[in-house]
CHARMM-style PDB file with segment names, atoms N, HN, CA, C and O in Angstrom:
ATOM      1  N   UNK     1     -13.137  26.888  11.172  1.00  0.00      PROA
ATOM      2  CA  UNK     1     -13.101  27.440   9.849  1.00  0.00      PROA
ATOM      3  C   UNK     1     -14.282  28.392   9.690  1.00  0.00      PROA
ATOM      4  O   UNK     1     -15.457  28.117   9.928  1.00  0.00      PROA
ATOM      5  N   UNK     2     -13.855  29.410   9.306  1.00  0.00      PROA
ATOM      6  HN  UNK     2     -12.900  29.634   9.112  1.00  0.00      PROA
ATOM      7  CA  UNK     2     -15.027  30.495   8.792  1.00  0.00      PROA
ATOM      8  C   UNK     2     -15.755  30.278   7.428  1.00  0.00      PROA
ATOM      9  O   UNK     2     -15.059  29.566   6.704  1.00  0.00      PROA
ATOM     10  N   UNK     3     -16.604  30.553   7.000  1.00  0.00      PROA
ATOM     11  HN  UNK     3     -17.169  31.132   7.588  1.00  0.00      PROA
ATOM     12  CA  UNK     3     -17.128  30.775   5.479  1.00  0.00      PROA
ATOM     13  C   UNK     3     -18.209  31.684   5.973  1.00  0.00      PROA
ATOM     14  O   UNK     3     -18.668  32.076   7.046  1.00  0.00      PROA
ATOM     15  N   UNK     4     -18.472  31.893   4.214  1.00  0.00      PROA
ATOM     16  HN  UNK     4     -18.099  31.575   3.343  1.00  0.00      PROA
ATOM     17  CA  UNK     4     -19.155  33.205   4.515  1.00  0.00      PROA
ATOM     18  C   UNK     4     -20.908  32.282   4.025  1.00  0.00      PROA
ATOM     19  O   UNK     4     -22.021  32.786   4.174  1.00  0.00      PROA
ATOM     20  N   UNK     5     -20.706  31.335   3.637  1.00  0.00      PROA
ATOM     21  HN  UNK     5     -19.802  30.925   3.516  1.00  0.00      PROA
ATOM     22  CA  UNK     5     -22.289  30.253   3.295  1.00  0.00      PROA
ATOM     23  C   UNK     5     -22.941  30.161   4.460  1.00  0.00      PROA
ATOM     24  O   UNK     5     -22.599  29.594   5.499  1.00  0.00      PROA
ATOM     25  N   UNK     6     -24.014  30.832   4.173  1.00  0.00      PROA
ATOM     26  HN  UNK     6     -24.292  31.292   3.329  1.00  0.00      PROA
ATOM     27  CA  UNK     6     -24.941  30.647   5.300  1.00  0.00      PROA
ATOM     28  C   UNK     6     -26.410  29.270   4.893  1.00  0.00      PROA
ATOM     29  O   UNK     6     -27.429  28.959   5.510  1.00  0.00      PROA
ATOM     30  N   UNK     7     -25.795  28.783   3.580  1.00  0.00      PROA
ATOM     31  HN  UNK     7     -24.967  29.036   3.079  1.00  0.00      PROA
ATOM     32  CA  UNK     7     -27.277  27.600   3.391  1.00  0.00      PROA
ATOM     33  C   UNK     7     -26.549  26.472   4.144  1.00  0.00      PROA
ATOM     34  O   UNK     7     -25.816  25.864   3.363  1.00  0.00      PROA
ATOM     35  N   UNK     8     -26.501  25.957   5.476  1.00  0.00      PROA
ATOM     36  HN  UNK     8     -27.097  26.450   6.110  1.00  0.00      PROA
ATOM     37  CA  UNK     8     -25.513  25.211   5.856  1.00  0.00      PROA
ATOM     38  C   UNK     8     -26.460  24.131   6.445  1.00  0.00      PROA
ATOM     39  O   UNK     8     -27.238  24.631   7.258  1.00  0.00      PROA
ATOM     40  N   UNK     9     -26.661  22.444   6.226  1.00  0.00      PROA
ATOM     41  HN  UNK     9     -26.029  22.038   5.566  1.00  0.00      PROA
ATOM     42  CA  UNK     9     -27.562  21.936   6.298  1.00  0.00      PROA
ATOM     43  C   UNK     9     -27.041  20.065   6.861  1.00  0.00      PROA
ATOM     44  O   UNK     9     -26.796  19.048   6.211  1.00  0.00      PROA
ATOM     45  N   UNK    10     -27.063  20.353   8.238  1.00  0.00      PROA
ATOM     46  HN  UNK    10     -27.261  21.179   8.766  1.00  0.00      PROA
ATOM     47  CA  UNK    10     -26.397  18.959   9.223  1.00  0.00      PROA
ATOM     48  C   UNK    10     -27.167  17.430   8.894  1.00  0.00      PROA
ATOM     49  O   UNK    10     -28.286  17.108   9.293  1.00  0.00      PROA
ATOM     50  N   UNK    11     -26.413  16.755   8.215  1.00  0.00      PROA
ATOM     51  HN  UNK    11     -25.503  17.017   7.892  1.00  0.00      PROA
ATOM     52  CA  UNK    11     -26.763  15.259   7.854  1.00  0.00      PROA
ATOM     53  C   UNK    11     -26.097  14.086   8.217  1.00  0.00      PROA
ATOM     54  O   UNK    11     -25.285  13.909   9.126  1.00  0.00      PROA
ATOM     55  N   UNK    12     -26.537  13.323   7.408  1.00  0.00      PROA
ATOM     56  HN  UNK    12     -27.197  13.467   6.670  1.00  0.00      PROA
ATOM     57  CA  UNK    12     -25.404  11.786   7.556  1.00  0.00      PROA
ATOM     58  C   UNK    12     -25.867  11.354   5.953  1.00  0.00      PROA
ATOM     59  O   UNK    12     -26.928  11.449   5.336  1.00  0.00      PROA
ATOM     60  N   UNK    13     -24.360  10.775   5.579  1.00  0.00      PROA
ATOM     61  HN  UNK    13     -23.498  10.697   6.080  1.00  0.00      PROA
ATOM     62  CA  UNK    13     -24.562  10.125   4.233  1.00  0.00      PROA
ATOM     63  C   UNK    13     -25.183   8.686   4.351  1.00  0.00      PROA
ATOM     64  O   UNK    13     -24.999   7.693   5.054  1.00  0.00      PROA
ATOM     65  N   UNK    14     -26.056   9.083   3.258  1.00  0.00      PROA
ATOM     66  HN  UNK    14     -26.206   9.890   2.687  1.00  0.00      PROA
ATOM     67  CA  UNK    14     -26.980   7.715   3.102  1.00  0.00      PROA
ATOM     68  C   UNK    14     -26.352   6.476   1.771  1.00  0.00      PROA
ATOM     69  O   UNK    14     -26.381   5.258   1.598  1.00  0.00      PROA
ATOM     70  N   UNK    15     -25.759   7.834   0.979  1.00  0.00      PROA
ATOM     71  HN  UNK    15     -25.736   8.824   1.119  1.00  0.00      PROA
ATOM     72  CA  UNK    15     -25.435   6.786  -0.233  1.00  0.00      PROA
ATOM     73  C   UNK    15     -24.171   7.273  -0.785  1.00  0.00      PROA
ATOM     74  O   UNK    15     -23.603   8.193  -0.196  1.00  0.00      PROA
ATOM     75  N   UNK    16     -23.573   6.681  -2.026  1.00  0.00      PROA
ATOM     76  HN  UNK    16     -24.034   5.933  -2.504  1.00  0.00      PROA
ATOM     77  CA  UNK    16     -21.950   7.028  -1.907  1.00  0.00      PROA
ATOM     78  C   UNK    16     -22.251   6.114  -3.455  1.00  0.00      PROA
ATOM     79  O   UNK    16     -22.497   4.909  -3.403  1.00  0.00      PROA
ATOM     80  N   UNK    17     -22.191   6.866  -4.791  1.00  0.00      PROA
ATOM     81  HN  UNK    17     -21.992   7.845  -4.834  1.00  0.00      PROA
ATOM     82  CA  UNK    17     -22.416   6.238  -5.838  1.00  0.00      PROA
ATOM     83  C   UNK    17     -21.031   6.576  -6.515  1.00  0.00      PROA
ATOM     84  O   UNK    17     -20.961   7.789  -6.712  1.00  0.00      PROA
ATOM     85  N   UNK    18     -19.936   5.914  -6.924  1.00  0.00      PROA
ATOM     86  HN  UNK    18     -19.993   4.929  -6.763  1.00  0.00      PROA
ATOM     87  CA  UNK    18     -18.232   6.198  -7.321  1.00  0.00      PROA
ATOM     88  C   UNK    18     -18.674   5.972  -9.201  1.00  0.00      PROA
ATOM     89  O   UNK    18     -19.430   5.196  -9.785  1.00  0.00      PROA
ATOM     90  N   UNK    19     -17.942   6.860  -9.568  1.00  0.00      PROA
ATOM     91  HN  UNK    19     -17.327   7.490  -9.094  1.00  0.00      PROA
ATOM     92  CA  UNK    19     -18.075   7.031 -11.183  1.00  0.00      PROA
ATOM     93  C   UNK    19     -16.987   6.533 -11.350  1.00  0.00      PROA
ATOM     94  O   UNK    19     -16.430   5.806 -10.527  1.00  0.00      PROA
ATOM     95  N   UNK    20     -16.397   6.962 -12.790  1.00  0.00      PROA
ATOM     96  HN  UNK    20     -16.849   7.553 -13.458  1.00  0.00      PROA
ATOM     97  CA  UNK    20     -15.028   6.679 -13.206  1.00  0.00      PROA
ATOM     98  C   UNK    20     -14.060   8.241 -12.455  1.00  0.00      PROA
ATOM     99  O   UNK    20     -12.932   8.111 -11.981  1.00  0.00      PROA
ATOM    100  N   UNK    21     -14.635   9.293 -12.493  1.00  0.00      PROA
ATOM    101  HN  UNK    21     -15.552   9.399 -12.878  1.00  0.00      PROA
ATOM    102  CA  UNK    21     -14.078  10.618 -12.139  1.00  0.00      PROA
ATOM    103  C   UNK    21     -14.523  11.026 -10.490  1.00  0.00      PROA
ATOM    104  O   UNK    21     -13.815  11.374  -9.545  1.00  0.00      PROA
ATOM    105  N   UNK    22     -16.010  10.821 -10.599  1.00  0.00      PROA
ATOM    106  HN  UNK    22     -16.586  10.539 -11.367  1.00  0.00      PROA
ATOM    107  CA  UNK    22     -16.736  11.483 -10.122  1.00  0.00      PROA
ATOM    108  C   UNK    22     -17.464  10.989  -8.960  1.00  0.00      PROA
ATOM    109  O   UNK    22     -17.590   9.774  -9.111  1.00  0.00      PROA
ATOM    110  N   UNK    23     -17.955  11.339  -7.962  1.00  0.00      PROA
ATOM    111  HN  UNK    23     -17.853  12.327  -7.840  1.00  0.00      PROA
ATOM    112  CA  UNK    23     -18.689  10.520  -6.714  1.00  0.00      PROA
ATOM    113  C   UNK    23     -19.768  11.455  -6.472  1.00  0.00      PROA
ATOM    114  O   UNK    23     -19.700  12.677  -6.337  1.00  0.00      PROA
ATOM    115  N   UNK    24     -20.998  10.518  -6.431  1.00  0.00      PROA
ATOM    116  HN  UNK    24     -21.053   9.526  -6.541  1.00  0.00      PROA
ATOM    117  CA  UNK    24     -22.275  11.381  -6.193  1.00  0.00      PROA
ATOM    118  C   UNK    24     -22.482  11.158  -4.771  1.00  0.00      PROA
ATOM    119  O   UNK    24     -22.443   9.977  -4.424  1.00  0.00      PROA
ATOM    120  N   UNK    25     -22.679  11.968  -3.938  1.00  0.00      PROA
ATOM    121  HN  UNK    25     -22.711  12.927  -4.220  1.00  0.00      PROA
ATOM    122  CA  UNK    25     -22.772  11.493  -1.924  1.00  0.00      PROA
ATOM    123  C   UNK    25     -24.063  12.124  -1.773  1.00  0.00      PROA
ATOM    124  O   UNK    25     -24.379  13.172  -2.335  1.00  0.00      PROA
ATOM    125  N   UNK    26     -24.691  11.551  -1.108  1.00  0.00      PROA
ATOM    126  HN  UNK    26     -24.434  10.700  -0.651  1.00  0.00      PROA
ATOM    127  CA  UNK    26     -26.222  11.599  -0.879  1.00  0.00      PROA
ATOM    128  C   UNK    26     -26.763  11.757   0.633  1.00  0.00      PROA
ATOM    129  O   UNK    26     -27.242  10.794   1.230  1.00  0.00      PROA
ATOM    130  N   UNK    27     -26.654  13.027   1.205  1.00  0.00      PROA
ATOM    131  HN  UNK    27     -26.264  13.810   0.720  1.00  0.00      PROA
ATOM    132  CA  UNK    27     -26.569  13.672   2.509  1.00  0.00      PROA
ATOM    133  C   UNK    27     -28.618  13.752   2.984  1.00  0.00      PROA
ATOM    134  O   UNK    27     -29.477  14.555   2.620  1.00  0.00      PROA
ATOM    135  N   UNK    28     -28.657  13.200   3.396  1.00  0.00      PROA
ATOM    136  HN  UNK    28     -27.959  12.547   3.692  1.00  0.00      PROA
ATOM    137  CA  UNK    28     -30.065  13.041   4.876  1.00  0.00      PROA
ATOM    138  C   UNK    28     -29.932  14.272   5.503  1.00  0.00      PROA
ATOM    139  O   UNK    28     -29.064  14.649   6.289  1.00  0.00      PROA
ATOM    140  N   UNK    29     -30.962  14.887   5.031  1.00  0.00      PROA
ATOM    141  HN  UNK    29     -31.668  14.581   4.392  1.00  0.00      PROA
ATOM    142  CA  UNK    29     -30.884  16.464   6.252  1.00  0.00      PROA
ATOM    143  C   UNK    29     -31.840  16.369   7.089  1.00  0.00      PROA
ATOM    144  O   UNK    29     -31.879  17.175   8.019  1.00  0.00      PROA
ATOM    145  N   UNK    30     -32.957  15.242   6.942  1.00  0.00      PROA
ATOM    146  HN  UNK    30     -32.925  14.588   6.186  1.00  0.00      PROA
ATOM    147  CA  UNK    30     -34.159  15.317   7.967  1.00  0.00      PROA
ATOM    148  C   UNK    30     -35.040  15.817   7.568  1.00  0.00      PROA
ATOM    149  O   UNK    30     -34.926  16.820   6.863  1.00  0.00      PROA
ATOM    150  N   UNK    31     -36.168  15.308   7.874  1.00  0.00      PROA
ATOM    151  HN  UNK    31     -36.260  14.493   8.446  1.00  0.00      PROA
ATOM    152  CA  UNK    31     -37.400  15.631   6.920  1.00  0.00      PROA
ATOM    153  C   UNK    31     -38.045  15.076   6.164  1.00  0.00      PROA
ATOM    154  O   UNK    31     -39.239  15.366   6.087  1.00  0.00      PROA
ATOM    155  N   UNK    32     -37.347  13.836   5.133  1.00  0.00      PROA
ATOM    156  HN  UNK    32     -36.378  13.601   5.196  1.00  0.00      PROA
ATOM    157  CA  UNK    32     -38.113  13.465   4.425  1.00  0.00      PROA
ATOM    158  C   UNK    32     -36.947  13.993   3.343  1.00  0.00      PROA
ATOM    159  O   UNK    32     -36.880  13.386   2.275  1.00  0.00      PROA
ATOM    160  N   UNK    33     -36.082  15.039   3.573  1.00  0.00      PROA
ATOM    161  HN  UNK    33     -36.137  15.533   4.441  1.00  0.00      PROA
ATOM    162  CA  UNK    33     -34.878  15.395   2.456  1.00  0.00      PROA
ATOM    163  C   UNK    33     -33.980  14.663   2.099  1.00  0.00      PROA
ATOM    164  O   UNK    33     -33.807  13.521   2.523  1.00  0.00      PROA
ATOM    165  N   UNK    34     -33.272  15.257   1.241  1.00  0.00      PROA
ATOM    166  HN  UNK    34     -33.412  16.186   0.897  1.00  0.00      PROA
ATOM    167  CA  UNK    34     -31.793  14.804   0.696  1.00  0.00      PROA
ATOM    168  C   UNK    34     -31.364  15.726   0.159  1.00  0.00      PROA
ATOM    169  O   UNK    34     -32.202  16.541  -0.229  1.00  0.00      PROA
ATOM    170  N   UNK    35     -29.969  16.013  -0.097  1.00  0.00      PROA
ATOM    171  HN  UNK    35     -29.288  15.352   0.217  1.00  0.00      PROA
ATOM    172  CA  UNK    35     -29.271  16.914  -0.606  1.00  0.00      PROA
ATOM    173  C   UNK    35     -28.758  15.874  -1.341  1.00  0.00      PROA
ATOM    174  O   UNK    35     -28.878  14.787  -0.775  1.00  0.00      PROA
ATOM    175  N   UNK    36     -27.958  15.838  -2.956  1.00  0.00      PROA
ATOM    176  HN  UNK    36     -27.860  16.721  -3.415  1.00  0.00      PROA
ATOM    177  CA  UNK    36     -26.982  15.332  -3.837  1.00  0.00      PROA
ATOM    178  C   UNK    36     -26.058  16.487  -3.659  1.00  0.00      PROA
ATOM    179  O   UNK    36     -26.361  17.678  -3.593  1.00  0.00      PROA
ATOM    180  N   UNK    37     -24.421  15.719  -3.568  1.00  0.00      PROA
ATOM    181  HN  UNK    37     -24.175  14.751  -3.622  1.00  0.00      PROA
ATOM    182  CA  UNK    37     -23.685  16.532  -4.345  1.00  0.00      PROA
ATOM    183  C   UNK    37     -22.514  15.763  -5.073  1.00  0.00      PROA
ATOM    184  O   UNK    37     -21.936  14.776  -4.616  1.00  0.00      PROA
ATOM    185  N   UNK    38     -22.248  16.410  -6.343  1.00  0.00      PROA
ATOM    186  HN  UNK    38     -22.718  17.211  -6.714  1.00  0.00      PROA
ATOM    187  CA  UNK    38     -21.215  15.250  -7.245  1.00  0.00      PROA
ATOM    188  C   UNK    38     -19.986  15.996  -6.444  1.00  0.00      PROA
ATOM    189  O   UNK    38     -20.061  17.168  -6.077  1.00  0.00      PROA
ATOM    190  N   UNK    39     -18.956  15.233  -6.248  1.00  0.00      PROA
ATOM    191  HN  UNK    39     -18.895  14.281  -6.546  1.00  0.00      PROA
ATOM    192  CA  UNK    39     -17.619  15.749  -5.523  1.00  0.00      PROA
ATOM    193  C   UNK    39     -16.629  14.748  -6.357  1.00  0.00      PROA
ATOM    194  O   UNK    39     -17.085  13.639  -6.637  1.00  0.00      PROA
ATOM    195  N   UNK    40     -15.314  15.071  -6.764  1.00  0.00      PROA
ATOM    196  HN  UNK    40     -14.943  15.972  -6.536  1.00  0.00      PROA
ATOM    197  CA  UNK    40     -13.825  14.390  -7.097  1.00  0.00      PROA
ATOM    198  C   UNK    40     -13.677  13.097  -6.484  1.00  0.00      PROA
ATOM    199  O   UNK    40     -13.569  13.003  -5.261  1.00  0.00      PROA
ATOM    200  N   UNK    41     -13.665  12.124  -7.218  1.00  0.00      PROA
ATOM    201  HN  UNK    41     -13.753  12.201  -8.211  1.00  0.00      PROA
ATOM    202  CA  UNK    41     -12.584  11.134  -6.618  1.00  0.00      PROA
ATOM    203  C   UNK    41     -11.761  11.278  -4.787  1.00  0.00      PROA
ATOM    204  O   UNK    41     -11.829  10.823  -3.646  1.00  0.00      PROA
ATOM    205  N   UNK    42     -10.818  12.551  -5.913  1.00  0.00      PROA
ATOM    206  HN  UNK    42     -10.763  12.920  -6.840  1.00  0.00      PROA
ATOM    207  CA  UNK    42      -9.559  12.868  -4.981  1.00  0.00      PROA
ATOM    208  C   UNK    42     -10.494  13.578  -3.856  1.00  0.00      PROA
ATOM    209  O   UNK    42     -10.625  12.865  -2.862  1.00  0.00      PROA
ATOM    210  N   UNK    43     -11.042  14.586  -3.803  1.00  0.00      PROA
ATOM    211  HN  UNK    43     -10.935  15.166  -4.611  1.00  0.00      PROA
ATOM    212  CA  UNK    43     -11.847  15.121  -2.622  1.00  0.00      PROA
ATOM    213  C   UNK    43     -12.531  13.886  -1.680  1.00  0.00      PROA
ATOM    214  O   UNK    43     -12.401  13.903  -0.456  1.00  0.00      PROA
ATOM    215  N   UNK    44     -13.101  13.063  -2.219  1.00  0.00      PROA
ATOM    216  HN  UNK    44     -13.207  13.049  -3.213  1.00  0.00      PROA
ATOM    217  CA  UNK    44     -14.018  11.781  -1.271  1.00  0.00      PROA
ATOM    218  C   UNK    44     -12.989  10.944  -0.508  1.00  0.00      PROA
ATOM    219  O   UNK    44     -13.468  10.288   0.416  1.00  0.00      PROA
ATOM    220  N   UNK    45     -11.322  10.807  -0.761  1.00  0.00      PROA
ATOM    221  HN  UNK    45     -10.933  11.341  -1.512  1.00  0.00      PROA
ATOM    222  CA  UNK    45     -10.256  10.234  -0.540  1.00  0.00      PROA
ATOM    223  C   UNK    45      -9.859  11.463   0.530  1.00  0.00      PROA
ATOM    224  O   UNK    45      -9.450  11.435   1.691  1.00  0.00      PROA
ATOM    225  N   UNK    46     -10.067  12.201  -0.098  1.00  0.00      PROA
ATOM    226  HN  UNK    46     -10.399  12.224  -1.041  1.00  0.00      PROA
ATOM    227  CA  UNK    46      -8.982  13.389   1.035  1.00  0.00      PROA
ATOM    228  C   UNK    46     -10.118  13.253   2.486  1.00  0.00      PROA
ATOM    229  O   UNK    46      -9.855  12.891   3.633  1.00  0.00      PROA
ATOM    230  N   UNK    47     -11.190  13.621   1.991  1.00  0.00      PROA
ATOM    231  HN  UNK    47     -11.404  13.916   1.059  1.00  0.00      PROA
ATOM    232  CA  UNK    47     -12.541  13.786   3.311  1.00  0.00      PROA
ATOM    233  C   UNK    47     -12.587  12.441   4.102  1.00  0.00      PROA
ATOM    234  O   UNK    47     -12.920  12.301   5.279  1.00  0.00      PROA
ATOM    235  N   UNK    48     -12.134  11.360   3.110  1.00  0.00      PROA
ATOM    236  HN  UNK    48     -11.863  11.474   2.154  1.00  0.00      PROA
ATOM    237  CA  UNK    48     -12.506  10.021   4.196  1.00  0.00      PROA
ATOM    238  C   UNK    48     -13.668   9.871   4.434  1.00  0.00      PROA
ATOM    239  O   UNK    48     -14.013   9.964   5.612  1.00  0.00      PROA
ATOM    240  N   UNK    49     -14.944   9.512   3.125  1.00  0.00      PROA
ATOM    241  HN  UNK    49     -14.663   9.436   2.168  1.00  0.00      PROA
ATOM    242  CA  UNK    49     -15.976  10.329   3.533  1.00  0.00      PROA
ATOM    243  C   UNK    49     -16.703   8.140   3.437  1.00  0.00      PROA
ATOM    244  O   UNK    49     -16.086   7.217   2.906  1.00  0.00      PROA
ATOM    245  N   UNK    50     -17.893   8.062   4.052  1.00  0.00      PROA
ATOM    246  HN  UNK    50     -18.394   8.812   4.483  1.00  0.00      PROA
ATOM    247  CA  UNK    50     -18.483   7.093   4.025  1.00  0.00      PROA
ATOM    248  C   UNK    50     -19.746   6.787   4.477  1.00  0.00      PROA
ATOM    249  O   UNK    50     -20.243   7.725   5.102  1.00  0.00      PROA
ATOM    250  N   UNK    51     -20.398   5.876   4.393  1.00  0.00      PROA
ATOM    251  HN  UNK    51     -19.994   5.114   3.886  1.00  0.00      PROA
ATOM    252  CA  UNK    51     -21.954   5.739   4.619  1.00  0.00      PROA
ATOM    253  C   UNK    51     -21.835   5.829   5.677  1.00  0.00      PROA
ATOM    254  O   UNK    51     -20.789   5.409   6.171  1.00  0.00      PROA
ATOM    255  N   UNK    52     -23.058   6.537   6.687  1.00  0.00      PROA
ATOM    256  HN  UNK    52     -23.907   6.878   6.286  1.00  0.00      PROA
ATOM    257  CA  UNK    52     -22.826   6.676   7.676  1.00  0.00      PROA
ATOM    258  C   UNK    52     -22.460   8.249   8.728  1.00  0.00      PROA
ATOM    259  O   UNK    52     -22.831   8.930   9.684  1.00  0.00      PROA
ATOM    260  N   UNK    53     -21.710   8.132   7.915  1.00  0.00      PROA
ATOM    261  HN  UNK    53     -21.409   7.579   7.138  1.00  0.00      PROA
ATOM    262  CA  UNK    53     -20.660   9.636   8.865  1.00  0.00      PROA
ATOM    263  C   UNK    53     -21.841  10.837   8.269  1.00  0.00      PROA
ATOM    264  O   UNK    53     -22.682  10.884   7.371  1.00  0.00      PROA
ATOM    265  N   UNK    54     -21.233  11.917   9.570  1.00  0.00      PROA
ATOM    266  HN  UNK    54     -20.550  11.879  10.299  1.00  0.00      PROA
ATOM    267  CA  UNK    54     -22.313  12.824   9.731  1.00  0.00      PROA
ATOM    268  C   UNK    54     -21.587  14.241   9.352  1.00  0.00      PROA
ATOM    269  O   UNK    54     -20.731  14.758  10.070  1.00  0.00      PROA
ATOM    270  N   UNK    55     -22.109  14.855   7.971  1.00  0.00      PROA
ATOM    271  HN  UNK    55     -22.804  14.435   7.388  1.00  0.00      PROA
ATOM    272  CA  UNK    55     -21.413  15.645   7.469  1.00  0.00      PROA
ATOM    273  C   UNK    55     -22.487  16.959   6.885  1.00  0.00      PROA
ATOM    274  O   UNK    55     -23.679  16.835   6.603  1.00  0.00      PROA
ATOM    275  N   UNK    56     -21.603  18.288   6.809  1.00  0.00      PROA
ATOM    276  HN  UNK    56     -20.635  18.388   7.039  1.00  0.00      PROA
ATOM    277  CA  UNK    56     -22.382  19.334   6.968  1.00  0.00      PROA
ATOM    278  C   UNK    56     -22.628  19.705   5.058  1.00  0.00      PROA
ATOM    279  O   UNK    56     -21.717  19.700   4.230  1.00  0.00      PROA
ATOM    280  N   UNK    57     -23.853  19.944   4.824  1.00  0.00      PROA
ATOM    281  HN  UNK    57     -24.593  19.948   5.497  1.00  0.00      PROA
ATOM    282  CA  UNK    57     -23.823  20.081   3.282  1.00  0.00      PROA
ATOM    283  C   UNK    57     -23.870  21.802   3.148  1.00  0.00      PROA
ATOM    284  O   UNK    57     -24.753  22.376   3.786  1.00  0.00      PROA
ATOM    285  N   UNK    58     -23.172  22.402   2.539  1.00  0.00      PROA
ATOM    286  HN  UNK    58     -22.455  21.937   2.021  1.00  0.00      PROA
ATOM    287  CA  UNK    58     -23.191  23.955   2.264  1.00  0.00      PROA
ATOM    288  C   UNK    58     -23.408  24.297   0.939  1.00  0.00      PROA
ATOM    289  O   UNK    58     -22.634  23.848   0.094  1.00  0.00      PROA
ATOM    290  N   UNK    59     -24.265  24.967   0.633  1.00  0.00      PROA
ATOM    291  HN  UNK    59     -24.894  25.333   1.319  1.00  0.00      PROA
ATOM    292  CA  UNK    59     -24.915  25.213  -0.295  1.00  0.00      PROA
ATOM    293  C   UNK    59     -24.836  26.767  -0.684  1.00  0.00      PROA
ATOM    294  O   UNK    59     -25.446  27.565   0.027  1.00  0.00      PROA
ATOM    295  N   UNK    60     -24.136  27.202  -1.744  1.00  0.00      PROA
ATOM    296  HN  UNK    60     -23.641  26.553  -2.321  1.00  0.00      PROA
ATOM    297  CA  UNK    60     -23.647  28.368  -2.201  1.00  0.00      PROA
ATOM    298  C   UNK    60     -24.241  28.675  -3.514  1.00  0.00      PROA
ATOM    299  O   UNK    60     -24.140  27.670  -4.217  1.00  0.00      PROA
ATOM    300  N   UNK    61     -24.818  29.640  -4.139  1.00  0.00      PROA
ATOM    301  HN  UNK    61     -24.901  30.456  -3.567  1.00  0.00      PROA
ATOM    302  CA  UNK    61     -25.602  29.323  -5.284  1.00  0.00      PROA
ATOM    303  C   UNK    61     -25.938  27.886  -6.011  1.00  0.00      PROA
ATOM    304  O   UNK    61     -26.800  27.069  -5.685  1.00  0.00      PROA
ATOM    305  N   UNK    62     -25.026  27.827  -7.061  1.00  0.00      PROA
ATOM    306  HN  UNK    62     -24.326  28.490  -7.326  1.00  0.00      PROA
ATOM    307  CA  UNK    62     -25.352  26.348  -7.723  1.00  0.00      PROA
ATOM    308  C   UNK    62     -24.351  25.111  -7.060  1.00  0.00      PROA
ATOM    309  O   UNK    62     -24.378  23.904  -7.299  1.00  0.00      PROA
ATOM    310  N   UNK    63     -23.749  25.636  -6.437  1.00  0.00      PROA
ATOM    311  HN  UNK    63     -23.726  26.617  -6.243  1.00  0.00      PROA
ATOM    312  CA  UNK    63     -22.816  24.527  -5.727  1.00  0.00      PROA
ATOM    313  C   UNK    63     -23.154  24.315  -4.273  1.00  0.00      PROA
ATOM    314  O   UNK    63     -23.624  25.065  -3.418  1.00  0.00      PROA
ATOM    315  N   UNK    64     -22.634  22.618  -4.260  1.00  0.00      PROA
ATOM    316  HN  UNK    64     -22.252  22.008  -4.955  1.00  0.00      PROA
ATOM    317  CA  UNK    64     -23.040  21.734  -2.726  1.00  0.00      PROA
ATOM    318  C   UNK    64     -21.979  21.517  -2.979  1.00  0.00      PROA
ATOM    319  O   UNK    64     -21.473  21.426  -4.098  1.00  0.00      PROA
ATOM    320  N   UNK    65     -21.300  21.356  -1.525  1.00  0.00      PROA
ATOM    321  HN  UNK    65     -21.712  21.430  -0.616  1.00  0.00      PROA
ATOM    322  CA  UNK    65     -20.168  21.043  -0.914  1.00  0.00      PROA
ATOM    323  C   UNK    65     -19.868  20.483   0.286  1.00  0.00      PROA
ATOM    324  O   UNK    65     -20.128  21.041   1.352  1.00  0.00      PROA
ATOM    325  N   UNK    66     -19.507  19.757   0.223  1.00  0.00      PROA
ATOM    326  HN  UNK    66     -19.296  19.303  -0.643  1.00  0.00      PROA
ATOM    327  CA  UNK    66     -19.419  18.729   1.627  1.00  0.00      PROA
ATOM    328  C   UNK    66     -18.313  19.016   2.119  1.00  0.00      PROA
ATOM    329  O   UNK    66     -17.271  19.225   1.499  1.00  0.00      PROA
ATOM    330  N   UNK    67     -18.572  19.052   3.865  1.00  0.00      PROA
ATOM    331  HN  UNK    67     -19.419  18.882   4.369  1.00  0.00      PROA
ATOM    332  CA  UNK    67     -17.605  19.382   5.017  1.00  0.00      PROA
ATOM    333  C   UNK    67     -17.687  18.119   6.040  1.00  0.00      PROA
ATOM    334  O   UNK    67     -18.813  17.847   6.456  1.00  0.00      PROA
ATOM    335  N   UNK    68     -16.929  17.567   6.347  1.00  0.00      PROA
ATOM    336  HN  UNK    68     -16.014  17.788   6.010  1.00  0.00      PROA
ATOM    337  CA  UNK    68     -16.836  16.813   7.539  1.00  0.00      PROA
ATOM    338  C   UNK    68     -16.052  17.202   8.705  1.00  0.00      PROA
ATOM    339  OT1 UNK    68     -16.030  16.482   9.703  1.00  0.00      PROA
TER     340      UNK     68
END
């Protein structure tokens, strides 16, 4: 897959907080960092996403977006 985001930042999820809507995933980039990003329900279901797994955080102005 192409994109044109070049803030592109290789982790593993540390945390996985489920709302009523909403899921906050909490990406380890190394360092001493973290990235947050709030993502859909339906998106965290579609990604198969979980503590653990090692996923790329992309960062486009005000939006984080998670890729696995």
């Amino acid at each position: 897959m192409k994109l044109s985001v070049r803030n592109q930042f290789k982790g593993k999820i540390v945390d996985i907080s489920e709302g009523d809507v909403v899921v906050k995933v909490t990406v380890d980039i190394g360092g001493g960092n973290k990235i947050v990003s709030v993502i859909t329900k339906d998106a965290e279901n579609d990604l198969g996403l979980k503590v653990g797994d090692s996923v790329t955080a992309l960062v486009k102005s005000t939006s984080v977006m998670i890729e696995k």
